[in-house]
Each structure stands twice: as C-alpha cells, then as structure tokens.
PyMOL Python script that loads the backbone (N, CA, C, O; Angstrom):
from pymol import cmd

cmd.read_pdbstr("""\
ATOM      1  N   UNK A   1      -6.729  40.757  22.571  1.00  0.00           N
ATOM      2  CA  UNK A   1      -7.391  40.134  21.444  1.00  0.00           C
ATOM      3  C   UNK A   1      -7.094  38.640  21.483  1.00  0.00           C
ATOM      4  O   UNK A   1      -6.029  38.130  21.829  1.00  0.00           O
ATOM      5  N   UNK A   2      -8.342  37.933  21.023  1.00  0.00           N
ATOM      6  CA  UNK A   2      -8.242  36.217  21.556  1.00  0.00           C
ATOM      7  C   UNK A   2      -7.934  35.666  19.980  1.00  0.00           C
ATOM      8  O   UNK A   2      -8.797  35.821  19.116  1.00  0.00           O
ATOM      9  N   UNK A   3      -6.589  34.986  19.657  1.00  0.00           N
ATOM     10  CA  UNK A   3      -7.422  34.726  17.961  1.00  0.00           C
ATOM     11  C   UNK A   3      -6.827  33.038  18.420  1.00  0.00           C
ATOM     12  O   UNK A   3      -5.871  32.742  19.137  1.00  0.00           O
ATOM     13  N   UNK A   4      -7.941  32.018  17.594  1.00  0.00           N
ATOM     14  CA  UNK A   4      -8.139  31.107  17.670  1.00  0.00           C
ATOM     15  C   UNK A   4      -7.005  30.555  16.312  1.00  0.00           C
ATOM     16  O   UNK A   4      -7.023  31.030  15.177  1.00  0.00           O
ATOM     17  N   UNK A   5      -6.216  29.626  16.721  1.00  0.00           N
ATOM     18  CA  UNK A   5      -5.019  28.880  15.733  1.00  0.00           C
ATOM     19  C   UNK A   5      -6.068  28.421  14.607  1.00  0.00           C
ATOM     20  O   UNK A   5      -7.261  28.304  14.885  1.00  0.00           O
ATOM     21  N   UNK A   6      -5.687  28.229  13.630  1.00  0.00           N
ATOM     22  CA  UNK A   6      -6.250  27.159  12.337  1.00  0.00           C
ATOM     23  C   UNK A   6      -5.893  25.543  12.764  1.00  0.00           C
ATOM     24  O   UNK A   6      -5.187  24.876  13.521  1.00  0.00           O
ATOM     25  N   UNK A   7      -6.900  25.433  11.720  1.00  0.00           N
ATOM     26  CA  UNK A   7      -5.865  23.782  11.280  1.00  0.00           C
ATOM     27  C   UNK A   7      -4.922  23.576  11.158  1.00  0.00           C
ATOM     28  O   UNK A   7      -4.432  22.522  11.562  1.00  0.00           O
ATOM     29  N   UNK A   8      -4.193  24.574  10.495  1.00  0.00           N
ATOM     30  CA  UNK A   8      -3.077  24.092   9.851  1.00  0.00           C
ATOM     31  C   UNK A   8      -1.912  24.244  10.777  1.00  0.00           C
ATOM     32  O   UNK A   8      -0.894  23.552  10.806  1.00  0.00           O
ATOM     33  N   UNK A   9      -2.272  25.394  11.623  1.00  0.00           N
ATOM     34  CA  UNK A   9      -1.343  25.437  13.040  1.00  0.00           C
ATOM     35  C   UNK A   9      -1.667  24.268  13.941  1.00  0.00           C
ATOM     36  O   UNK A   9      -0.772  23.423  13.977  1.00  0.00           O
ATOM     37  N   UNK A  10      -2.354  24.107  14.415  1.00  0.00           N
ATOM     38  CA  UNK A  10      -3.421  22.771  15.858  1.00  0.00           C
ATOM     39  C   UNK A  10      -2.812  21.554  14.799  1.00  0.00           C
ATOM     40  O   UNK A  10      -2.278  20.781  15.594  1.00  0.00           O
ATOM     41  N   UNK A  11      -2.621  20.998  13.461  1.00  0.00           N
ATOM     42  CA  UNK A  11      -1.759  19.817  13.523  1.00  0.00           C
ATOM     43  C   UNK A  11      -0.220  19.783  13.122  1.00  0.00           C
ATOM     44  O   UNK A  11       0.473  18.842  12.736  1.00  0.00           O
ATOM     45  N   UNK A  12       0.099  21.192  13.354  1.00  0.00           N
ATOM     46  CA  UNK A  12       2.015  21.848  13.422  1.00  0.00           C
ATOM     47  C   UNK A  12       2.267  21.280  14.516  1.00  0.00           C
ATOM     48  O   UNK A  12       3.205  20.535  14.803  1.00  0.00           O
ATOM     49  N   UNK A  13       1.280  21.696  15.228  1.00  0.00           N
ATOM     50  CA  UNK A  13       1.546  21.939  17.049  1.00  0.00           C
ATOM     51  C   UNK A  13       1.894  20.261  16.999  1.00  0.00           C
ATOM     52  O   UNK A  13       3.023  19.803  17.170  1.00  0.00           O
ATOM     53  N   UNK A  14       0.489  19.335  16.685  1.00  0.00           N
ATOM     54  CA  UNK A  14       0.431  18.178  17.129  1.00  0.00           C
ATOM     55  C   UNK A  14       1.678  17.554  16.249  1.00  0.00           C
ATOM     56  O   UNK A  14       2.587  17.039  16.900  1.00  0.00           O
ATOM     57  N   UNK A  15       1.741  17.561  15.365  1.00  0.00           N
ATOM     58  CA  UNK A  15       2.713  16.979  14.720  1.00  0.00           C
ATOM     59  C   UNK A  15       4.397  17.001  15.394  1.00  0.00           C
ATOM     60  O   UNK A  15       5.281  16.147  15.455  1.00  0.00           O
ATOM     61  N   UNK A  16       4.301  18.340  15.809  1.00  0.00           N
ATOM     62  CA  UNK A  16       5.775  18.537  16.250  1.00  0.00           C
ATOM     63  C   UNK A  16       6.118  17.377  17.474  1.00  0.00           C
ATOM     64  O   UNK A  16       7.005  16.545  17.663  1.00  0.00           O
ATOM     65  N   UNK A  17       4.969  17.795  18.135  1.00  0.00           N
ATOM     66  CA  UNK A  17       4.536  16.976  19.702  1.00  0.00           C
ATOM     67  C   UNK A  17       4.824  15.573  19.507  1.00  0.00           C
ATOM     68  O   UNK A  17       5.330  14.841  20.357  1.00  0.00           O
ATOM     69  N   UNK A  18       4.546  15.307  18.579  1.00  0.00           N
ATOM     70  CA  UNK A  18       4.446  13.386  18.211  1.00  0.00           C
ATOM     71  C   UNK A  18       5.764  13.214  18.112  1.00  0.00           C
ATOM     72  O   UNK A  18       6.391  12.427  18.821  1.00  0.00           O
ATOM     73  N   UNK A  19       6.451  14.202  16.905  1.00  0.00           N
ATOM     74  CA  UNK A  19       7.297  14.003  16.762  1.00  0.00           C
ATOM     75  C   UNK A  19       9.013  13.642  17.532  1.00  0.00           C
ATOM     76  O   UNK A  19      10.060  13.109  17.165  1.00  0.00           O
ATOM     77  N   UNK A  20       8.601  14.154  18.485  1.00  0.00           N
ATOM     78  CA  UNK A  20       9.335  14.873  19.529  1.00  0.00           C
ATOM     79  C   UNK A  20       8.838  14.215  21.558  1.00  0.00           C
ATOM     80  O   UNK A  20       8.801  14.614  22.721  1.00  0.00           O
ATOM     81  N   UNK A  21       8.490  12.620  20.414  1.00  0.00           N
ATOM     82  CA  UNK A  21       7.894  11.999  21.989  1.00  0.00           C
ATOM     83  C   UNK A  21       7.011  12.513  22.507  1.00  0.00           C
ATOM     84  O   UNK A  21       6.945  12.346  23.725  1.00  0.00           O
ATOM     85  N   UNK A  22       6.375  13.019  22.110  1.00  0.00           N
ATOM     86  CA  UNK A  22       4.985  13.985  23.387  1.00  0.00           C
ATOM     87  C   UNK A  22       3.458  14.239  23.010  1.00  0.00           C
ATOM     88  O   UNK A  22       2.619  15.140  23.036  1.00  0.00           O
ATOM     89  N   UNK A  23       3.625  12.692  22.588  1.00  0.00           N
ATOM     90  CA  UNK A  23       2.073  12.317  21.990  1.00  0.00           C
ATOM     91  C   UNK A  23       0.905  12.211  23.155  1.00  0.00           C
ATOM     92  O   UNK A  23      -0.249  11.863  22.903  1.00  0.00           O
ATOM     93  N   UNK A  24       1.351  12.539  24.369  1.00  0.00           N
ATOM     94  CA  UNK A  24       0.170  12.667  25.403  1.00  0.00           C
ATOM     95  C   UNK A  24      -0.094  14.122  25.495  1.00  0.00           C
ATOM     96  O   UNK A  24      -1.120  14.631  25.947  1.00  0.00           O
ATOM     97  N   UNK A  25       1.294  14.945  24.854  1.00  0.00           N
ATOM     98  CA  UNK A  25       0.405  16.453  25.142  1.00  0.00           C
ATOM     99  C   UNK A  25      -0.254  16.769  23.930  1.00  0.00           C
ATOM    100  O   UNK A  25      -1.164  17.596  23.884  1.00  0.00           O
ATOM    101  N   UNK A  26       0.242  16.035  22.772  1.00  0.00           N
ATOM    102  CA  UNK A  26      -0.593  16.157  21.462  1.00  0.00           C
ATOM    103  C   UNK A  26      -2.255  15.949  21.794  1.00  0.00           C
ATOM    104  O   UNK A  26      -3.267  16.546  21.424  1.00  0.00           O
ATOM    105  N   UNK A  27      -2.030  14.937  22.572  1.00  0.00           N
ATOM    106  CA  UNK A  27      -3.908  14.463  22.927  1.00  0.00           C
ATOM    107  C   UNK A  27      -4.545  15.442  23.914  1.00  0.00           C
ATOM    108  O   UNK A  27      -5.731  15.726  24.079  1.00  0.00           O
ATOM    109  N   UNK A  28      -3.677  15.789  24.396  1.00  0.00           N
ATOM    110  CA  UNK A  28      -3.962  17.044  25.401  1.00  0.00           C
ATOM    111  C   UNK A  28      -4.501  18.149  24.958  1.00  0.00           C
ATOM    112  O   UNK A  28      -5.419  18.857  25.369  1.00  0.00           O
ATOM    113  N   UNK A  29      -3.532  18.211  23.719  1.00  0.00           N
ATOM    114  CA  UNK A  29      -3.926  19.936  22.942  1.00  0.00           C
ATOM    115  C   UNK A  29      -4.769  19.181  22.188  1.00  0.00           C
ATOM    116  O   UNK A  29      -4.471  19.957  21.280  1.00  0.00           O
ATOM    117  N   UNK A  30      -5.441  18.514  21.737  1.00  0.00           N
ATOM    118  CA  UNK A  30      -6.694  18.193  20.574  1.00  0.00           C
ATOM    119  C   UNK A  30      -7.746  18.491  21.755  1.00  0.00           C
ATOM    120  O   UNK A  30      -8.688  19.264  21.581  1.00  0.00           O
ATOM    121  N   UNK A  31      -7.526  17.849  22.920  1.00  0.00           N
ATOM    122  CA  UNK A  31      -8.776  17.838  24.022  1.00  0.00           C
ATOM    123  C   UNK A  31      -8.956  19.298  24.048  1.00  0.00           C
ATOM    124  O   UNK A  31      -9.929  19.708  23.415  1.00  0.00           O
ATOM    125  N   UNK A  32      -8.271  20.111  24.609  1.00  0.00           N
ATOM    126  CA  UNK A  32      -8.054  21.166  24.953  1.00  0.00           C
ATOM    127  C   UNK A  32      -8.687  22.448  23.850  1.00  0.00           C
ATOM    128  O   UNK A  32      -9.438  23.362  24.190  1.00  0.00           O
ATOM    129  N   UNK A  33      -8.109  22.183  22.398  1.00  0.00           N
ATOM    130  CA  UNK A  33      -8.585  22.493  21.602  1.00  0.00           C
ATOM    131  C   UNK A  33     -10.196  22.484  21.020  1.00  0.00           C
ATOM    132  O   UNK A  33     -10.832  23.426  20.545  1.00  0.00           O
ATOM    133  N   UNK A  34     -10.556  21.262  21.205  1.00  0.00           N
ATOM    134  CA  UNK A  34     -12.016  20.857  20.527  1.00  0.00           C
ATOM    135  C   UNK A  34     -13.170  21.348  21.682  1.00  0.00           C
ATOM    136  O   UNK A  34     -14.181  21.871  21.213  1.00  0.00           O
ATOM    137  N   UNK A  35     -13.081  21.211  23.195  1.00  0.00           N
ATOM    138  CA  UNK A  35     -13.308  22.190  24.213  1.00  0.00           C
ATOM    139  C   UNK A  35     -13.517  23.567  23.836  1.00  0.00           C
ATOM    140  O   UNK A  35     -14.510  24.174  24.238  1.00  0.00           O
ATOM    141  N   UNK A  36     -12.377  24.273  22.856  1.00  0.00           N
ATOM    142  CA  UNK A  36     -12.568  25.277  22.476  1.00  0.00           C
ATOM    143  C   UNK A  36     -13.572  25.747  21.296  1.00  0.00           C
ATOM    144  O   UNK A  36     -13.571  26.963  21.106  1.00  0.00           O
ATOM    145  N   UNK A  37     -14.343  25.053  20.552  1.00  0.00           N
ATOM    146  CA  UNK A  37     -14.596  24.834  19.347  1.00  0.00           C
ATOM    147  C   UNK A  37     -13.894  24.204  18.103  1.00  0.00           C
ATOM    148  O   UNK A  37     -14.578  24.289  17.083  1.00  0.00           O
ATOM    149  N   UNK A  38     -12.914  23.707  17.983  1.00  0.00           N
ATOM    150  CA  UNK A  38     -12.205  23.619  17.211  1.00  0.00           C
ATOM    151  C   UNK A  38     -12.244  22.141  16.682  1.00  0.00           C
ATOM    152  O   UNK A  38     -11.751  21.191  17.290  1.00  0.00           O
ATOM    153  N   UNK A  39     -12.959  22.058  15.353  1.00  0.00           N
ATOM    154  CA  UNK A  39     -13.409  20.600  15.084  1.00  0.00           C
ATOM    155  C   UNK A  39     -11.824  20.311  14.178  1.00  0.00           C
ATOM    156  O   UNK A  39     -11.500  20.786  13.090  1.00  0.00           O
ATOM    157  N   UNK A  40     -10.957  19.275  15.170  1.00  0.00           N
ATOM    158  CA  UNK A  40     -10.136  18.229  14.053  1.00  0.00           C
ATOM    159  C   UNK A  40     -10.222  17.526  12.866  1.00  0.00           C
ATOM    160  O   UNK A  40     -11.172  16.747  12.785  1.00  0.00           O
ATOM    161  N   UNK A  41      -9.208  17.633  11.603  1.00  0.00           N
ATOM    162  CA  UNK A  41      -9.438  16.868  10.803  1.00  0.00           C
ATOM    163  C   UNK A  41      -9.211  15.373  10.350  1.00  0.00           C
ATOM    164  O   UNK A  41      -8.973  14.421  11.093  1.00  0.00           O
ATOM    165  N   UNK A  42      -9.309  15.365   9.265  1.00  0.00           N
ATOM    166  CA  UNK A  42      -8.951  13.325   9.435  1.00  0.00           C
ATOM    167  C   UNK A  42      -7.292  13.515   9.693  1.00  0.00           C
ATOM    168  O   UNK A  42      -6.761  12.785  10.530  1.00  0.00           O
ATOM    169  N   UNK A  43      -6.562  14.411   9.031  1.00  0.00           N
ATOM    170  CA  UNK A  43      -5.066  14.502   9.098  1.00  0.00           C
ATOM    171  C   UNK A  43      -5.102  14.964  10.898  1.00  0.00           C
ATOM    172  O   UNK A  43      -4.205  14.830  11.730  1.00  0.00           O
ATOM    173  N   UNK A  44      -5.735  15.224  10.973  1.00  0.00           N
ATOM    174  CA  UNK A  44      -5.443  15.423  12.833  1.00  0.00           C
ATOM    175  C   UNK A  44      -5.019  14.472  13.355  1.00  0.00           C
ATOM    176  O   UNK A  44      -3.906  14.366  13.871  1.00  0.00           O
ATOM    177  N   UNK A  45      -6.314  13.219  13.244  1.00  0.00           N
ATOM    178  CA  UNK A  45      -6.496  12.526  13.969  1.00  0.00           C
ATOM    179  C   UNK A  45      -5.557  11.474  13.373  1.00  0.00           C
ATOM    180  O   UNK A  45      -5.256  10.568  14.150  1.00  0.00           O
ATOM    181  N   UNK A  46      -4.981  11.416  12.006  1.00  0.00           N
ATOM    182  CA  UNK A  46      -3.432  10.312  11.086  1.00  0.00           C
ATOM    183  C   UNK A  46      -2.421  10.941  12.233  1.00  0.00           C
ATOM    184  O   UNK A  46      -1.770  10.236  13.004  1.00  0.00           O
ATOM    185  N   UNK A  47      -2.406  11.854  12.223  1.00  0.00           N
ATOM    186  CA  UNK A  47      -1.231  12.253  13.033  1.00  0.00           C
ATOM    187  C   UNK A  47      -0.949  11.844  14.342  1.00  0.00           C
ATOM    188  O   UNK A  47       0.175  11.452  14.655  1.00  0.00           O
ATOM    189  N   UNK A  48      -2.081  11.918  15.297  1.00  0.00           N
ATOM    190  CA  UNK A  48      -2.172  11.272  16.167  1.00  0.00           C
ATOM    191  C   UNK A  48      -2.201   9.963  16.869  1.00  0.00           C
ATOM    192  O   UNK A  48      -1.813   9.519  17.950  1.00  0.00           O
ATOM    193  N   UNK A  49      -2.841   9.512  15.772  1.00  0.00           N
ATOM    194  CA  UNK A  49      -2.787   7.672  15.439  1.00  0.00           C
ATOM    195  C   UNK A  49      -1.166   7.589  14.719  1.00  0.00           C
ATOM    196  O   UNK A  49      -0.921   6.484  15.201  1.00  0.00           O
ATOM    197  N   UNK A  50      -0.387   7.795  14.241  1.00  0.00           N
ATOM    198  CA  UNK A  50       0.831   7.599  13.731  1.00  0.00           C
ATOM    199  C   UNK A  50       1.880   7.665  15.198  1.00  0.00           C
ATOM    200  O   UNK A  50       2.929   7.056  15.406  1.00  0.00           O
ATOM    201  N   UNK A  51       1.186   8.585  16.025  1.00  0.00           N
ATOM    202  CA  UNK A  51       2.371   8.844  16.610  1.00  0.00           C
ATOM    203  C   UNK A  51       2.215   8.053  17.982  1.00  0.00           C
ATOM    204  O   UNK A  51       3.081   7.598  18.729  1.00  0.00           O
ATOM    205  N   UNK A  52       1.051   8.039  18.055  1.00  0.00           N
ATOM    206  CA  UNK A  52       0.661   6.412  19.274  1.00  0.00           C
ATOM    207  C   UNK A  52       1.297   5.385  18.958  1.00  0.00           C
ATOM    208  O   UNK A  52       2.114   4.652  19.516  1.00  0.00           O
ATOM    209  N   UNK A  53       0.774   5.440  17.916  1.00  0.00           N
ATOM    210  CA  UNK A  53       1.372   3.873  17.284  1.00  0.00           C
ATOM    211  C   UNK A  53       2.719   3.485  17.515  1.00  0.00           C
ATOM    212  O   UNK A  53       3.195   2.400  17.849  1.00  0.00           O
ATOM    213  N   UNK A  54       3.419   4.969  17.186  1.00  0.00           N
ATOM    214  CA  UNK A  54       5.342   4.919  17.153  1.00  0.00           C
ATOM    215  C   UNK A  54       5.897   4.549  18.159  1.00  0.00           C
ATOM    216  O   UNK A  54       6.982   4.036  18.435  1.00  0.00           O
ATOM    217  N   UNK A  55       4.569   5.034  18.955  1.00  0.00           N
ATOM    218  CA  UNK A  55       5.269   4.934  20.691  1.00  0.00           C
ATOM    219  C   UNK A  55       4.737   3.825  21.351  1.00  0.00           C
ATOM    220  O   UNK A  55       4.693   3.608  22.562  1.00  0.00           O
ATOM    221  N   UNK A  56       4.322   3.120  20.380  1.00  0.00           N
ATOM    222  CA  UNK A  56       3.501   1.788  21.481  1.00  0.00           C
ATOM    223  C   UNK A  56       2.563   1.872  21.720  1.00  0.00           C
ATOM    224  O   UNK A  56       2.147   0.730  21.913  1.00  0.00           O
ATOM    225  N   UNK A  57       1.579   2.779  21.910  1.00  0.00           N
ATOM    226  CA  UNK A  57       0.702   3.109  22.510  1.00  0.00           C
ATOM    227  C   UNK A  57      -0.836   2.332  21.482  1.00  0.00           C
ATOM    228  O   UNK A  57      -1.815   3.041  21.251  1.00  0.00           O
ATOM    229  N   UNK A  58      -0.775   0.956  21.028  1.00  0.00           N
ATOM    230  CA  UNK A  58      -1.812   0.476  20.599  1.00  0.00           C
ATOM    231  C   UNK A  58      -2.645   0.832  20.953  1.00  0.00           C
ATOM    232  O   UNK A  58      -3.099   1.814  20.365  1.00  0.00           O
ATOM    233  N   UNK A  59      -3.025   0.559  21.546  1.00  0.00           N
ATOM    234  CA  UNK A  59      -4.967   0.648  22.496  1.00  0.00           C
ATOM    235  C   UNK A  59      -5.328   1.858  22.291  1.00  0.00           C
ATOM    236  O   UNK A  59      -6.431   1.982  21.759  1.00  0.00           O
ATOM    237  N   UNK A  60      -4.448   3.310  22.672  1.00  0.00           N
ATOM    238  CA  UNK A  60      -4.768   4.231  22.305  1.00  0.00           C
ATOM    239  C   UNK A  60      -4.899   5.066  20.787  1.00  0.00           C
ATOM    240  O   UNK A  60      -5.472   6.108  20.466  1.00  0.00           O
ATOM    241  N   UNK A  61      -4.090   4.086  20.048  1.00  0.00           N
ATOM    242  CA  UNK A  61      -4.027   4.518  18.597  1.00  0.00           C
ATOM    243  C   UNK A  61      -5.617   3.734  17.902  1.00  0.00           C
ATOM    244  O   UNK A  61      -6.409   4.298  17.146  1.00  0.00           O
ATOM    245  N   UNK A  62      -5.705   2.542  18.356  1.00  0.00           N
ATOM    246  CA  UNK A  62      -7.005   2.322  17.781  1.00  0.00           C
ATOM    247  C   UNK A  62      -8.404   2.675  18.519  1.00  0.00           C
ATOM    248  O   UNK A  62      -9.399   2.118  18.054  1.00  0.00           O
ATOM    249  N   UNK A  63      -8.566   3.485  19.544  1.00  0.00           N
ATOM    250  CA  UNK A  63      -9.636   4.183  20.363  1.00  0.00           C
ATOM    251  C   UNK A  63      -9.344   5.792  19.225  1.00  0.00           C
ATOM    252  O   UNK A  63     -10.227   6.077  18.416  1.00  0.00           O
ATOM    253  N   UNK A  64      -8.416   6.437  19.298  1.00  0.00           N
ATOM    254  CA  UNK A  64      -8.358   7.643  18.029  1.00  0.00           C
ATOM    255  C   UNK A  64      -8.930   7.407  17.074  1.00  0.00           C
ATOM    256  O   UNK A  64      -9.752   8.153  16.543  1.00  0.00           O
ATOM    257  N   UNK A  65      -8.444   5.861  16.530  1.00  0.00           N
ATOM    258  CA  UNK A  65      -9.005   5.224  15.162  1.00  0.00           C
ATOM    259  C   UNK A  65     -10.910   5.425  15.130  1.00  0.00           C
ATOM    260  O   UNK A  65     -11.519   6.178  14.370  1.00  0.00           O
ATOM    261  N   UNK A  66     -11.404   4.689  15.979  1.00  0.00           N
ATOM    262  CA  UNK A  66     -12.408   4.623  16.383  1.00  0.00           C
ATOM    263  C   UNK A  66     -13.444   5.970  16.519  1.00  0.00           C
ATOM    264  O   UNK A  66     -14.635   6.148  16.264  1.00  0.00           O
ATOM    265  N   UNK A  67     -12.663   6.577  16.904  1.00  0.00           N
ATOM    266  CA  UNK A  67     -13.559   8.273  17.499  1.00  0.00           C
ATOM    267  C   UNK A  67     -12.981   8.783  15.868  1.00  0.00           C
ATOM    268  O   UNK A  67     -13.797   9.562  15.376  1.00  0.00           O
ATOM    269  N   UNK A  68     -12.098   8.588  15.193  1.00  0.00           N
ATOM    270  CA  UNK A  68     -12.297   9.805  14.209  1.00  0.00           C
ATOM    271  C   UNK A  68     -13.269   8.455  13.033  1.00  0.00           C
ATOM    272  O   UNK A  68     -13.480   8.762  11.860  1.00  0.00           O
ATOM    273  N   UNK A  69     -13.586   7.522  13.407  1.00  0.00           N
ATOM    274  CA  UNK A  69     -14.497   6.886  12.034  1.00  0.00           C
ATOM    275  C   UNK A  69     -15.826   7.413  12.642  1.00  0.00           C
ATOM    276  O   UNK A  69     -16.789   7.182  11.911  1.00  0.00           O
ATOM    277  N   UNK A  70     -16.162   8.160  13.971  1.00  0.00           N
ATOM    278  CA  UNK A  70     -17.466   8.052  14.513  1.00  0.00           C
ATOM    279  C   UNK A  70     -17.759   9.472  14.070  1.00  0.00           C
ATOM    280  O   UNK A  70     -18.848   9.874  13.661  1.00  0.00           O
ATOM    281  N   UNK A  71     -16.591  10.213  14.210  1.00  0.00           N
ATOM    282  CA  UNK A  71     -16.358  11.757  14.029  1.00  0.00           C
ATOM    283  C   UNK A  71     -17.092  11.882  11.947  1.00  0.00           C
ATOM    284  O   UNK A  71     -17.745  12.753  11.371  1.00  0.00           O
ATOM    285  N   UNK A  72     -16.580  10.687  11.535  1.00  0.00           N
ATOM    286  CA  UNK A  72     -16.530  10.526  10.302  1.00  0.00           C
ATOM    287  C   UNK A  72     -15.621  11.086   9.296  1.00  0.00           C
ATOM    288  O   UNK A  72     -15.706  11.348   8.097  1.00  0.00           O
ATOM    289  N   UNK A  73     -14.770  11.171  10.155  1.00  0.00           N
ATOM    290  CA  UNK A  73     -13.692  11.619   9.576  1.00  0.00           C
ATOM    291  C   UNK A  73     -12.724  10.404   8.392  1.00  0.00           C
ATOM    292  O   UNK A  73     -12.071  10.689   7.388  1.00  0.00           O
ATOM    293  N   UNK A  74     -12.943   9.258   8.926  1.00  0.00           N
ATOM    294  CA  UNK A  74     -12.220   8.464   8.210  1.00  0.00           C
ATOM    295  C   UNK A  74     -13.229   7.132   7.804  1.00  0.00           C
ATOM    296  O   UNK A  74     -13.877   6.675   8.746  1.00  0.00           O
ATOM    297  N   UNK A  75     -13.410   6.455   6.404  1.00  0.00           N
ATOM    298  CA  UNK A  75     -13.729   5.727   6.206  1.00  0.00           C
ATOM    299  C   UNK A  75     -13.688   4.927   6.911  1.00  0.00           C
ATOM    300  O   UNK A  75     -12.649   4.960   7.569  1.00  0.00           O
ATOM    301  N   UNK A  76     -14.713   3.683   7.289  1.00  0.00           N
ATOM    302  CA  UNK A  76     -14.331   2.386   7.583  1.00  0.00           C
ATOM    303  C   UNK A  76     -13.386   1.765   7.461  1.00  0.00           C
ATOM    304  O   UNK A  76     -12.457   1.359   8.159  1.00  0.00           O
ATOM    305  N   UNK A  77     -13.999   1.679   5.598  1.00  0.00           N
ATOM    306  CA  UNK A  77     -12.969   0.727   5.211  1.00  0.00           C
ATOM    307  C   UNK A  77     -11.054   1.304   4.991  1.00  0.00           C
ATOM    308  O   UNK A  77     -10.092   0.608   4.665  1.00  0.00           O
ATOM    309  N   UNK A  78     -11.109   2.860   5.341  1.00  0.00           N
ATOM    310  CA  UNK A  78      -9.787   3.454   5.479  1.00  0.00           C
ATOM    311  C   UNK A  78      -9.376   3.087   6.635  1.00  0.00           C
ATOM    312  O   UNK A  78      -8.192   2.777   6.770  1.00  0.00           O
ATOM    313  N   UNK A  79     -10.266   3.042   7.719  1.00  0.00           N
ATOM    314  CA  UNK A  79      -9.567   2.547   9.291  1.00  0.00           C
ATOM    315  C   UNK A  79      -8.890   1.000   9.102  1.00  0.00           C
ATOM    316  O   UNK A  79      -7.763   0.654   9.457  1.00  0.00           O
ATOM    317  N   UNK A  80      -9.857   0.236   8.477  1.00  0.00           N
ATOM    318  CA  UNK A  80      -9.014  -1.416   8.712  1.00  0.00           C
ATOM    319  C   UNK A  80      -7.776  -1.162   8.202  1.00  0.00           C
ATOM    320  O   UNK A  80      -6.876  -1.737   8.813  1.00  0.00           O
ATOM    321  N   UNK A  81      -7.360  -0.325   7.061  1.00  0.00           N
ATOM    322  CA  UNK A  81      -6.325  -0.641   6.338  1.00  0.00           C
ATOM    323  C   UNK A  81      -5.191   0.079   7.160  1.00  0.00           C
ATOM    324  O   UNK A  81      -4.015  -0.210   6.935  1.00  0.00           O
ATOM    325  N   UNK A  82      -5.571   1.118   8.216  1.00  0.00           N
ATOM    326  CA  UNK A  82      -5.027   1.869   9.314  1.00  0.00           C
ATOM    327  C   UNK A  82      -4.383   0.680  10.218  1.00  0.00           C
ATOM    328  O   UNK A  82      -3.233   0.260  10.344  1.00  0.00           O
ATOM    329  N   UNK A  83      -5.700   0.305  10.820  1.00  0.00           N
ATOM    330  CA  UNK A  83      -5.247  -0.526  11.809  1.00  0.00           C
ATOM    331  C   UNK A  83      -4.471  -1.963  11.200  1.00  0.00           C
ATOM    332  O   UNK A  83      -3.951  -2.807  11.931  1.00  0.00           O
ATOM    333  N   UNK A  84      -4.509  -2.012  10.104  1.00  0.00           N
ATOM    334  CA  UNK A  84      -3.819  -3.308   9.460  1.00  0.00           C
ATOM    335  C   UNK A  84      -2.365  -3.257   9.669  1.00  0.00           C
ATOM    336  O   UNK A  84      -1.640  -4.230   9.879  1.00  0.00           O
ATOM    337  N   UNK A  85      -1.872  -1.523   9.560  1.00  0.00           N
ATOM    338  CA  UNK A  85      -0.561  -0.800   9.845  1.00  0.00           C
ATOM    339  C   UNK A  85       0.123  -1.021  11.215  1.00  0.00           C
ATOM    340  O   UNK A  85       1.330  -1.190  11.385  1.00  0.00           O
ATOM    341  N   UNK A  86      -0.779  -0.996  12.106  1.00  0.00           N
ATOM    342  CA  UNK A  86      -0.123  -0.656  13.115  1.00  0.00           C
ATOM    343  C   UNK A  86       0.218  -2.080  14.374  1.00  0.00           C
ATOM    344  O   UNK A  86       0.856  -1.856  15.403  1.00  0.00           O
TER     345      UNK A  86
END
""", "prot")
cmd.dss("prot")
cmd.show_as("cartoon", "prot")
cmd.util.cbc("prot")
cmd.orient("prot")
C-alpha cells in the first residue's frame, strides 16, 4: 500500500532538514515530492527560504522567494518584506 505524506509531514520532514544543516535535501524532498503530486504551501516554501538564508545560501533563498510568489503562494508585497530579512 502506497500512502502519500500530508503537509503537515513534507514540512516536518523539511523543517527538520533545515534545521539540521540539510537544506539541499530539504530542496530535494520538495522536488521529489511535487514530481509526486504534492502541491507545497506558503509555510513550505518560509521554511525553505529561512533555512537558505541561515546557511548563506542568498541566491537560492530569493529564486524560492520568487517561484513561491509565481506559485502564488506569497504576496508580493509579503516577499519584499521577506527579502528585506534576509
């Protein structure tokens, strides 16, 4: 039997991942995930952008930024105040 994680598990997973230095497999499992059907939420994609960010990883925290305002997941005017953060 195949059962597909929730949300609320897919940003446990990612969250832990960030947490724990391993914000490239976090991006890994969103890829991996959304491949599967599995549409991310705006807290997906905070999580992910938080944890780029932690790690340096600018360029990639504001390309996340970018794909979840296209996704529409996050306001515009919520992204500047994002990227104002980081």
């Amino acid at each position: 039997m195949d059962i597909a994680p929730d949300i609320i598990t897919c940003n446990s997973i990612m969250s832990g991942l960030c947490k724990t230095g391993q914000t490239g497999r976090a991006i890994d499992f969103l890829g991996n995930t959304v491949s599967k059907g599995w549409n991310p939420d705006e807290k997906s994609y905070r999580i992910l952008i938080e944890g780029t960010a932690s790690e340096g990883l600018a360029e990639k925290a504001r390309e996340l930024l970018e794909e979840s305002v296209a996704r529409g997941l996050v306001k515009t005017t919520e992204a500047k105040d994002i990227a104002m953060k980081m």
